[in-house]
N, C-alpha and C positions, 0 to 999 in steps of 0.2 A: 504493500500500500504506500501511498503517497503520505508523506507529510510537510506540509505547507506550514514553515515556521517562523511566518510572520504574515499577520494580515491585519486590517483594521476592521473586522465585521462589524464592531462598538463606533463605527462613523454614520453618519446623520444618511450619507448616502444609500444605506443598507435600508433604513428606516420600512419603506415602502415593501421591499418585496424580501424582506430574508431568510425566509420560509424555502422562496425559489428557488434562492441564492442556495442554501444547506443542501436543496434536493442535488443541484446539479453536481455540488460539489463532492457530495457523496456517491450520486452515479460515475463522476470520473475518476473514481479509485482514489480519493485524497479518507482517507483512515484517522488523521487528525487535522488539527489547525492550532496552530497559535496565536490568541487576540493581544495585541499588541496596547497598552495605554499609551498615552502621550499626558495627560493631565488628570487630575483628579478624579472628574465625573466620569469620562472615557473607562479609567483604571475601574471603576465601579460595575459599568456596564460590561467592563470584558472579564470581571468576573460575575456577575451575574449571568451573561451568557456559558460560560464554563461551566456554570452548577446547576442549567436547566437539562446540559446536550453534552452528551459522553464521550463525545468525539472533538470537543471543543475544551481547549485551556486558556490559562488565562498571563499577563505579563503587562506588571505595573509600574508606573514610574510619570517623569514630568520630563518633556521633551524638550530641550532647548530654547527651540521657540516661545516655551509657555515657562522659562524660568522665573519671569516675574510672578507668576502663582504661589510660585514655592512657600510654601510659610512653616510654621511649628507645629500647626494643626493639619496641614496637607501632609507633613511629616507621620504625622500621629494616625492619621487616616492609611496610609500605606502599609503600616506595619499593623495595623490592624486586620485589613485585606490577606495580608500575608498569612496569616493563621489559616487559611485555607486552604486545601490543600492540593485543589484545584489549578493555584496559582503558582506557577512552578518556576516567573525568572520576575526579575526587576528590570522593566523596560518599558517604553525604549528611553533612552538617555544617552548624552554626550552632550557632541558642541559641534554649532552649525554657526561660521564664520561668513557663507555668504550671504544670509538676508541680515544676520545680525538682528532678529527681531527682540532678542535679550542682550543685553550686556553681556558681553563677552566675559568679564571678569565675573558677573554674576551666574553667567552659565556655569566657569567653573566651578563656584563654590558649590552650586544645585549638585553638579555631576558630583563630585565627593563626596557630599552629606548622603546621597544615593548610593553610591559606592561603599558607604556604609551600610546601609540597610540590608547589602548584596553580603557584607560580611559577617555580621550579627547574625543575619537569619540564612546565612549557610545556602547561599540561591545563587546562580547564574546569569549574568549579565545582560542584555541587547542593545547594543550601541549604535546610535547614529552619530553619522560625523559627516561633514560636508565643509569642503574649505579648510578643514583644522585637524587633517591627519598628525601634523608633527605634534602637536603639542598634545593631542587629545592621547598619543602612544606615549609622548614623555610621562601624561601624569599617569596610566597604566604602568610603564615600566617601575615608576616610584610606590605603584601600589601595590603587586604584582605577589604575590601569587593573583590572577582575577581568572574566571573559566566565563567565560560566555562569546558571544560571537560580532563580529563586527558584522553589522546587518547593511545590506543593498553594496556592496563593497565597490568602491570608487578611486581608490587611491592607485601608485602606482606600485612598481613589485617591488623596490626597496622597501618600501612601507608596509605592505603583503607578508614580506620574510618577516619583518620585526614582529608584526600579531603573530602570526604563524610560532615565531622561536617563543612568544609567549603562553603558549599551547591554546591562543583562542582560533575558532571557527571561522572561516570566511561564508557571508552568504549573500546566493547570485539570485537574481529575479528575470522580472520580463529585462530588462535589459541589454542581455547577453544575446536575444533576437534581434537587437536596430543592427541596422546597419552600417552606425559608427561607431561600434561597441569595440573596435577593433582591440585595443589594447583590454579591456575587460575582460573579452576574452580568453585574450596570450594569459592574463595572470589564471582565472576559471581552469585553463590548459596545466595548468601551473603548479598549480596546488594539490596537496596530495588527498585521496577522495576522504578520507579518516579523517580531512579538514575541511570538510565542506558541506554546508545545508544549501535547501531549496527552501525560496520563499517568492510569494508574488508578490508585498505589502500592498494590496487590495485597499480601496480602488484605486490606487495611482498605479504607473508604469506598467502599463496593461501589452504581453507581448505583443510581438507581430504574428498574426495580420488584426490583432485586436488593438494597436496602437492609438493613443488616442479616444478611448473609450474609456468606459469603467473597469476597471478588474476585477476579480473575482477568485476565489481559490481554485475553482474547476479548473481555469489557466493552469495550474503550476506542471499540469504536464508537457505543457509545451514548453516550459523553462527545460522540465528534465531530458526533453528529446535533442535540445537544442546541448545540453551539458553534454548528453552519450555523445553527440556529435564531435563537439571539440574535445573530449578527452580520449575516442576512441574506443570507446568502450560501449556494451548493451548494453540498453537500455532499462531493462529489469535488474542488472547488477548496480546503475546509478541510482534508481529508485530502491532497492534494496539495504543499498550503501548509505545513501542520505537517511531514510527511515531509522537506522540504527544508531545514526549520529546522532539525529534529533532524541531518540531516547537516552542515550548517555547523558548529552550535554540538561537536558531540561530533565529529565525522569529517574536518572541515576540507576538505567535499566543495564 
């Protein structure tokens, strides 16, 4: 089975049809999902989704973007979430250097106060990073033991090696289908499979020939068609491969 380990089904866009959305996603052989938080209310709804549907978990945290939320009581609230056991990583989080829609300095502090939470409560990471691979890996390597995965991966392969030597996950989406993915790629080609998930983050980055539209988890088998491609390998052996990863890293299976 497939596992799709990053999505946002907890976004506003689901709203209307997610009933349809589960069906399809389950008819295309996807076996789980991981709902991704970005903020408070989000982190709520992706665990209330995880605890209606068996096949759905859940992964909390304040995203960059929304560091200015951050507070003692969004604190308080998370680690409460966490008691669940449904909710199985702290995410997504990191630092997004090109909208800069938080303080950059403010991001970092969100991200470590988070980075705690990931160590108290013994969970697994999901990082976003955009624009701010070097520093977002400096303050990992100063934290460092960390286990989780750098999600929708963008950086280049210097950067790639450095997560990698720190034993985190790289993870590829629709992306790896554009057509100027080229270097994303060569790193996808790169990486060894014991270091790599599939995720679509639903509904952005919808592959090709769904470019441009909404996502969906049922996608994420055209992610994996597209990974057997560039790494040369079946196709049931990189779905097999990914699926096991995803339990290590998130289930400690």
């Amino acid at each position: 089975m497939l596992y799709d380990t990053h999505c946002h089904l907890n976004h506003p866009q689901f709203e209307p049809d997610l009933n349809q959305v589960l069906a399809r996603m389950r008819e295309a052989g996807v076996g789980r999902c991981l709902v991704a938080g970005y903020d408070q209310p989000s982190s709520l709804i992706a665990t209330e989704l995880s605890s209606m549907n068996k096949d759905i978990y859940a992964a909390i945290g304040v995203h960059p973007h929304d560091a200015d939320s951050f507070s003692e009581d969004v604190e308080r609230s998370l680690l409460s979430l966490m008691e669940n056991p449904k909710v199985v990583a702290v995410g997504e989080i990191g630092l997004d250097f090109h909208y800069n829609y938080s303080d950059p300095q403010k991001q970092s502090a969100v991200l470590e106060a988070q980075l705690h939470i990931a160590q108290i409560t013994n969970k697994p990471v999901i990082f976003h990073c955009r624009d701010a691979y070097e520093p977002l890996l400096d303050i990992l390597e100063r934290t460092a033991p960390i286990h989780g995965v750098m999600h929708c991966w963008a950086g280049d392969k210097d950067q790639a090696r450095r997560a990698l030597d720190m034993g985190l996950y790289l993870g590829f989406g629709g992306m790896v289908t554009f057509k100027n993915a080229s270097e994303i790629c060569d790193i996808a080609a790169m990486v060894p499979v014991d270091s790599l998930l599939l995720e679509t983050d639903a509904p952005y980055l919808a592959p090709t020939p769904h470019r441009g539209k909404r996502n969906e988890p049922a996608y994420i088998r055209m992610v994996a068609e597209k990974v057997a491609a560039i790494k040369g390998m079946e196709l049931k052996e990189v779905i097999m491969r990914t699926w096991e990863n995803g339990l290590t890293l998130f289930h400690g299976e």
